[in-house]
C-alpha positions in Angstrom: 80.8 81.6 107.8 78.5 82.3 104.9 80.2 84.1 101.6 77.5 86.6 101.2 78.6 89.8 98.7 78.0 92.9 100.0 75.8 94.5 98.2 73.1 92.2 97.3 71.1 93.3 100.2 68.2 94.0 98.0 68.4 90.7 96.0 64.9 89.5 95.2 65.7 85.9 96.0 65.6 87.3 99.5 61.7 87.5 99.4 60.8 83.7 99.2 62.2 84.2 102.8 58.8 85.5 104.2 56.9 83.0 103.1 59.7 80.1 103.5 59.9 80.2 107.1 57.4 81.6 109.8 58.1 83.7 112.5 57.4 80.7 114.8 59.5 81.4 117.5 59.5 85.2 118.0 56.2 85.5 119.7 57.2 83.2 122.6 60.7 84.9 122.6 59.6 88.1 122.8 57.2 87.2 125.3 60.2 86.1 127.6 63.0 88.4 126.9 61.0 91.4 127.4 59.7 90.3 130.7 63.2 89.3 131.9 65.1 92.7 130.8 62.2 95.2 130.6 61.2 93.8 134.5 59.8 96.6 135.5 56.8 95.4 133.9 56.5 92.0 135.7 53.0 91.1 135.1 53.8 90.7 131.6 54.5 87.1 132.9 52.9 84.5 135.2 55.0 83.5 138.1 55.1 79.9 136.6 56.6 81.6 133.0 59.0 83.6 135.3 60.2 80.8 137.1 60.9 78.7 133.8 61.9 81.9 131.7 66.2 81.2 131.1 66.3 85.1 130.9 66.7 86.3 134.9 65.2 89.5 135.3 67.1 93.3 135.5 69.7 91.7 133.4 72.2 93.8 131.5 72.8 92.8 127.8 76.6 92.3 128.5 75.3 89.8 131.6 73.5 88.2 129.2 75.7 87.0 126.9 78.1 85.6 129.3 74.9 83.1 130.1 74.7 82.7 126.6 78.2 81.7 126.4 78.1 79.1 129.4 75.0 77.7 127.8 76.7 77.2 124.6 78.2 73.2 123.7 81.6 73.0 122.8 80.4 72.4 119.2 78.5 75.6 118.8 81.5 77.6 120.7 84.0 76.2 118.2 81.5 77.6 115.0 80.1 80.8 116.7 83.0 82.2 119.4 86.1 83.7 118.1 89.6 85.3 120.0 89.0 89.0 120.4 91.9 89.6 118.0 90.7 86.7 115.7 91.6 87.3 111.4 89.4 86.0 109.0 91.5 84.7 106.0 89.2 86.8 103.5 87.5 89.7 105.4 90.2 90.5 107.8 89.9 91.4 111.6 86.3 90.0 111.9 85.3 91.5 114.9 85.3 94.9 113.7 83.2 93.6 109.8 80.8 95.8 108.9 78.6 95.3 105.8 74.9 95.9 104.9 73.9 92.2 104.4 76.3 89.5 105.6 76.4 86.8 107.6 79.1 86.5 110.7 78.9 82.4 111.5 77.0 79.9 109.4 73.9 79.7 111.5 71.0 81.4 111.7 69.4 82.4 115.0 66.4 80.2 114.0 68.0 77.6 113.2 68.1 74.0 115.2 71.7 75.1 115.6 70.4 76.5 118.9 68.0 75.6 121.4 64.7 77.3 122.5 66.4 78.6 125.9 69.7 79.9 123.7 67.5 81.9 121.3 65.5 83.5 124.1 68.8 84.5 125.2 70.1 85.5 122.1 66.4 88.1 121.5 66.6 89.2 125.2 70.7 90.3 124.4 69.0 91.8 121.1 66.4 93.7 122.9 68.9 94.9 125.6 71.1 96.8 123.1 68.1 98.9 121.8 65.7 101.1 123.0 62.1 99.6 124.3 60.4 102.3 122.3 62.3 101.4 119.3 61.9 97.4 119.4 58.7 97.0 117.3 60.1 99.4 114.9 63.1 97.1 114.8 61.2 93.9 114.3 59.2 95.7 111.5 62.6 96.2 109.9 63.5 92.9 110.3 60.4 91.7 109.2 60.2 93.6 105.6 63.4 92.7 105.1 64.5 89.2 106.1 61.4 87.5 107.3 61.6 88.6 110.6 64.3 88.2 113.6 66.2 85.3 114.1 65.1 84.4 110.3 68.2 85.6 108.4 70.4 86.5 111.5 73.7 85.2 112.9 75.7 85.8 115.7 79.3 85.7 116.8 81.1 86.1 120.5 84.4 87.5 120.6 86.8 87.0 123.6 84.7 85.5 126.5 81.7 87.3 128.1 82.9 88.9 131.9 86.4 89.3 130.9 88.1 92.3 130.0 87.5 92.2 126.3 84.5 90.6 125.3 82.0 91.5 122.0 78.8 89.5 120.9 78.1 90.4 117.2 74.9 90.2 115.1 74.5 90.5 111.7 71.8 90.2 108.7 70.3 91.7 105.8 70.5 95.8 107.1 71.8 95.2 110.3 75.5 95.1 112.2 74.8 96.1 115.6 76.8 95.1 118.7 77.2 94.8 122.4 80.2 95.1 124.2 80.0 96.6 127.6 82.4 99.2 126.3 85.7 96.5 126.4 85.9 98.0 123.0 88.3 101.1 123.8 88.0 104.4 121.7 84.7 103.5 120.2 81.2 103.9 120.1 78.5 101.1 119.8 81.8 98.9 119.9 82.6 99.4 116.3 81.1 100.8 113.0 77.5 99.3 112.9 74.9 99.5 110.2 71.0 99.7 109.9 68.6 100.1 107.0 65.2 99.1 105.6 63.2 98.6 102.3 59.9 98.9 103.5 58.3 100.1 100.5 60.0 97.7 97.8 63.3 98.4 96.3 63.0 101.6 95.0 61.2 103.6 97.6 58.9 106.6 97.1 59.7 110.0 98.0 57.8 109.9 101.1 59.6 106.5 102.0 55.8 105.2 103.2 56.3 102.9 106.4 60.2 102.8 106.6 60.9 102.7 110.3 64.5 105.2 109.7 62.8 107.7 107.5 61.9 110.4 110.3 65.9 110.9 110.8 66.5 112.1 107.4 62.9 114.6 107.3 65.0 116.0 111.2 67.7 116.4 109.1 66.0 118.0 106.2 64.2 120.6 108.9 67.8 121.6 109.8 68.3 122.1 106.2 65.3 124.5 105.6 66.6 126.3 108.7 69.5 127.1 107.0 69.7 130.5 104.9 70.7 130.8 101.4 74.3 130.7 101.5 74.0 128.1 104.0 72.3 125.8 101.7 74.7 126.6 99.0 77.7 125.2 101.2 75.5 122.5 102.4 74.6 121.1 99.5 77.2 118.9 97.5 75.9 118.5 93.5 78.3 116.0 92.9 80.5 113.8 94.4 78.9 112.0 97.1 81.1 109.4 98.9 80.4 105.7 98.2 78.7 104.6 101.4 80.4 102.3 103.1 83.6 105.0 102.8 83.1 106.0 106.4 86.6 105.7 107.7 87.9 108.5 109.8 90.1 111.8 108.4 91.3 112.8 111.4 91.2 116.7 112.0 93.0 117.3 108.9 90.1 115.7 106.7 88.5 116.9 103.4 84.9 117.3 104.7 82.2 117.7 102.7 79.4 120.3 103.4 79.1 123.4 105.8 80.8 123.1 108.7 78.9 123.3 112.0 81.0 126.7 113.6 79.1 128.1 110.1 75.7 127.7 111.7 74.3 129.9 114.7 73.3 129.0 117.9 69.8 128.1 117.3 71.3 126.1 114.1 73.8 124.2 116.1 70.7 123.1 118.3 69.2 121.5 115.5 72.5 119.7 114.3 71.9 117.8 118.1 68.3 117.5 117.8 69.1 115.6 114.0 72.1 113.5 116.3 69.5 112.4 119.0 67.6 111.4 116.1 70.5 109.1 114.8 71.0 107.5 118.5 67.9 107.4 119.1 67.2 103.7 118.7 69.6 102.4 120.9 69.9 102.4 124.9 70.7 105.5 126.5 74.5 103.6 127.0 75.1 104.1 123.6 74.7 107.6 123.0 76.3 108.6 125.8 79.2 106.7 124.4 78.6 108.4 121.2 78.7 112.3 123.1 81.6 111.3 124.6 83.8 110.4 121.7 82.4 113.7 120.1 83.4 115.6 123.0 87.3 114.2 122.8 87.3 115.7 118.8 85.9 118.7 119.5 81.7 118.3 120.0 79.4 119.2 116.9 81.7 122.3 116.1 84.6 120.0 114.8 81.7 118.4 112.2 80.5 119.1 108.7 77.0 119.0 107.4 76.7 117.8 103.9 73.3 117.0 102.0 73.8 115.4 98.5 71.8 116.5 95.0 72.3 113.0 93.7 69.6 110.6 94.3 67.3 113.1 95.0 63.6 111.1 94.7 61.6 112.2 92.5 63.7 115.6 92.6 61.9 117.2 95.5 64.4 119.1 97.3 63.9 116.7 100.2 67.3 115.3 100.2 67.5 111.2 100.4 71.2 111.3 101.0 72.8 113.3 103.3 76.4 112.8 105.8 77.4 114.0 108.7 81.1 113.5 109.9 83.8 115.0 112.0 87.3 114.2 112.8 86.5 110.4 114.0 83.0 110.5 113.7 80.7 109.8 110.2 76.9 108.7 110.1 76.5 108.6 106.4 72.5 108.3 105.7 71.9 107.2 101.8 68.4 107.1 101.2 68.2 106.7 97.7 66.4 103.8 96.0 66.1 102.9 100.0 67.5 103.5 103.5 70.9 102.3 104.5 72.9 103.6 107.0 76.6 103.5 108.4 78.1 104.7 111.6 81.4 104.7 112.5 81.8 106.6 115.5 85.5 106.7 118.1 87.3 109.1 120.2 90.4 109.5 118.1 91.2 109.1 114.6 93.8 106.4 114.6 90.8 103.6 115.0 91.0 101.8 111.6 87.7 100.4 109.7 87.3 97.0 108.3 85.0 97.3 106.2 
């Protein structure tokens, strides 16, 4: 796989990749995956497109990656599909990698590693694993960012697709997100993921102008000015703010930052779950039920803590950039300071371990 540090998501190098490759095959892709997943809206292709489209229609993301996998040679399964268990000699159990710009396998989505048919595959799995509302949003990310999808993404298949245990992987610059079928046990989303964006160059403005996960961190700052002014004084943390990727669980005997969420009354506690529909928001209605679950088995929104961070505070507005919210076995940490990135790690119990 590609040695890609960490944390130069925002390297300026990254740029020439807009203008050194064209988004040549997303518009066909598109074209095809949402027609075969999104089939309630069949006239979005001719009957001749259906017919040729390798994307069948009503199709499940999880379905869809075990075609993927039986379309796949025995030289791309060997460089791109892993055991479910398998350990990476540097980054550890690779399945479970979260980072906020790596790369999983060596190949890029748009590469001539795969084949037109695979890649339509690989958007229609992508597309499956988010909302519809939220896919333009997501391609705008992608765009901004890396050039657009497929440009600067890889993908990985753990275990094999129908079995008991089976996890397709893609990663990029601001993105880990998976699909799983929940073969995953304990967890949400079937592991920590990440998202983020730089729409507005690196250092964003105040306002964030365009970037696609901005309006989760103004629902969270409503809850804020909601709360009175003691509230706000527990709320707030001056200094101190966890590093970001520091989003493995404390179990109920943690050290939680902020106001807890039994502090807030009932019309408070509402908008702690309006700012968590927010956060699931993007993805497909399996995921955040996955996520209320897992919350309900530590306790629900009571058993969380509320914390919004003085530091990084753009242009010192008292709209905070940076703000966490984290229970027991759940933490969504939301750092929008110079730009959006966010992590979520999100299980049922505490004794799920990160590799990060």
């Amino acid at each position: 796989m590609k040695s890609v540090p960490e944390f130069t998501c925002c390297d300026n190098s990254l740029e020439s990749a807009v203008d050194r490759r064209k988004f040549l095959q997303h518009g066909s892709n598109l074209v095809l995956a949402t027609g075969a997943v999104w089939s309630a809206q069949p006239w979005l292709l001719g009957a001749a497109e259906q017919a040729a489209s390798p994307v069948p229609a009503k199709s499940s993301a999880e379905s869809l990656v075990k075609l993927l996998y039986e379309a796949l040679t025995p030289g791309q399964r060997e460089k791109m599909c892993f055991a479910w268990d398998h350990q990476d000699s540097e980054l550890g159990l690779l399945r479970t990698r979260v980072a906020n710009n790596w790369d999983i396998t060596d190949h890029y989505i748009n590469d001539d590693f795969y084949t037109a048919d695979q890649r339509a595959l690989i958007r229609a799995i992508f597309e499956g694993i988010y909302s519809p509302a939220w896919h333009a949003k997501i391609d705008q990310q992608l765009t901004d960012d890396s050039g657009g999808f497929g440009e600067q993404n890889s993908i990985a298949i753990f275990g094999e697709p129908g079995s008991e245990k089976f996890e397709f992987v893609l990663t990029g610059r601001h993105l880990t997100v998976r699909c799983d079928g929940n073969t995953a046990e304990h967890v949400a989303f079937g592991g920590p993921i990440f998202y983020g964006h730089a729409a507005d160059g690196f250092d964003e403005g105040p306002d964030h102008p365009g970037n696609v996960f901005w309006p989760q961190a103004v629902e969270a700052n409503k809850l804020y000015k909601a709360l009175d002014g003691k509230q706000q004084q527990l709320a707030l943390v001056k200094k101190g703010m966890p590093l970001e990727e520091n989003v493995g669980f404390q179990g109920s005997q943690g050290k939680f930052l902020g106001i807890p969420v039994t502090e807030l009354a009932a019309d408070q506690q509402q908008r702690v779950q309006e700012v968590l529909n927010k956060l699931v928001e993007p993805y497909r209605k399996t995921e955040g039920e996955e996520v209320a679950a897992c919350l309900a088995k530590q306790g629900g929104i009571d058993a969380c803590y509320l914390a919004f961070f003085q530091q990084g505070d753009i242009g010192k507005d008292g709209v905070w950039d940076n703000w966490r919210l984290e229970g027991p076995s759940f933490v969504w940490h939301f750092r929008g300071s110079p730009h959006v990135h966010v992590w979520a790690n999100v299980a049922d119990n505490a004794s799920v371990k990160l590799n990060a």
